[in-house]
N, C-alpha and C positions, 0 to 999 in steps of 0.2 A: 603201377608205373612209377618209378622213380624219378623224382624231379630235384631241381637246384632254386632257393626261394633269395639266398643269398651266396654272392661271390665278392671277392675284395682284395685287395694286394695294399702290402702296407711294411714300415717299418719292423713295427712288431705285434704281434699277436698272441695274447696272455690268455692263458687258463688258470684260473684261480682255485689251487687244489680242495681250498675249504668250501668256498662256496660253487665251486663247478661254475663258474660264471666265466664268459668272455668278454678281454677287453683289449679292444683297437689302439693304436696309436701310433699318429700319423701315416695317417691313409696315403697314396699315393694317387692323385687325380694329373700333376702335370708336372713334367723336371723338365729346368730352363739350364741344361748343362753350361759347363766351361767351354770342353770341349768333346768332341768323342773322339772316340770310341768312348762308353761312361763304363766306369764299375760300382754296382751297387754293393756293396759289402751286407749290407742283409736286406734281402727281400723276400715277407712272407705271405702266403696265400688260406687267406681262411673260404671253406665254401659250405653251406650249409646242404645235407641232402635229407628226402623226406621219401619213405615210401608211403604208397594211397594205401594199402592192403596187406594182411599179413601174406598174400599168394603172390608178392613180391621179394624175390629174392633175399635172403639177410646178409648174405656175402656175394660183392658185385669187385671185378676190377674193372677201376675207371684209367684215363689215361689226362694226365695232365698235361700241357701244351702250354710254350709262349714262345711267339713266334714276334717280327715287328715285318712287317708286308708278307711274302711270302719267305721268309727267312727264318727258317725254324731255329728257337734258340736252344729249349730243352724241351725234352719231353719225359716224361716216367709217367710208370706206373701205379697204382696208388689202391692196394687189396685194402678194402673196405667194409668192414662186419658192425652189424647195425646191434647187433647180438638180437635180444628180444626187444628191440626200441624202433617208434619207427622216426626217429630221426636222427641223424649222424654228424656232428660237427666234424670235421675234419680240418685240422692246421698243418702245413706245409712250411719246412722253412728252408730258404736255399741261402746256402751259403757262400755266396756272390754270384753276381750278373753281370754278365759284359754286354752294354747295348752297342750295336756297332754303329749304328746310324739315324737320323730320324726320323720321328714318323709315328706310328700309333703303334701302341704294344701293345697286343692283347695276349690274355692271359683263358685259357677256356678249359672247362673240364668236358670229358667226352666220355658216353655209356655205349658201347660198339662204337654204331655211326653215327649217333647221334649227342649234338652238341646239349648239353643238360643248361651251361650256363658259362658269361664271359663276364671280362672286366677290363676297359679297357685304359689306355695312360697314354699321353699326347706326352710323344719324347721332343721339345723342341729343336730349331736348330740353335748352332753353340752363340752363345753371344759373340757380339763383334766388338773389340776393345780397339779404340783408337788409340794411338801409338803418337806420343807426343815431344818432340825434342823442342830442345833450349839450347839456343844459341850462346 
């Protein structure tokens, strides 16, 4: 069975060619926009997958999803080969986001029907700036 141990959205998402290592920076837990609609000019999804058994597929398409209510923002594809390993880091990076509204974004990767793993980010609403004249 294929599973998801880790999911994440973030700034940016580094693979260190020498040392094969991942590294996060600035994770995204909450944005207190100005205003919306927001544009995220990079928004990236790292998801770790893990097969239990080698009689678990080595090549699976998954479908990536991020929606904020039921408001689909994108979604793709994502052909996936584990080669002979059974586990698969995968990095996504999009290259802008328009949130239109707010509310919780979630971000999920999905195996058919079924949801393997989400991540989710409390879009606030925009702040409110008081407006101040002088006489």
């Amino acid at each position: 069975m294929i599973t998801s141990s880790i999911m994440l959205c973030a700034d940016r998402v580094i693979r260190d060619a020498q040392s094969n290592s991942i590294s996060v920076i600035n994770i995204f837990e909450e944005i207190k926009p100005e205003g919306l609609p927001l544009f995220i000019s990079r928004f990236m999804v790292f998801v770790l997958l893990k097969r239990k058994t080698d009689e678990d597929p080595s090549k699976i398409r998954c479908k990536l999803r991020i929606a904020i209510g039921s408001n689909n923002l994108l979604e793709h594809v994502l052909n996936i080969d584990f080669q002979d390993k059974k586990r698969n880091r995968t990095i996504v990076n999009i290259g802008g986001l328009v949130i239109p509204s707010s509310g919780i974004l979630e971000t999920s990767i999905w195996l058919d029907e079924r949801m393997l793993n989400t991540f989710q980010v409390e879009i606030r609403e925009p702040r409110r700036t008081k407006v101040v004249t002088h006489k």
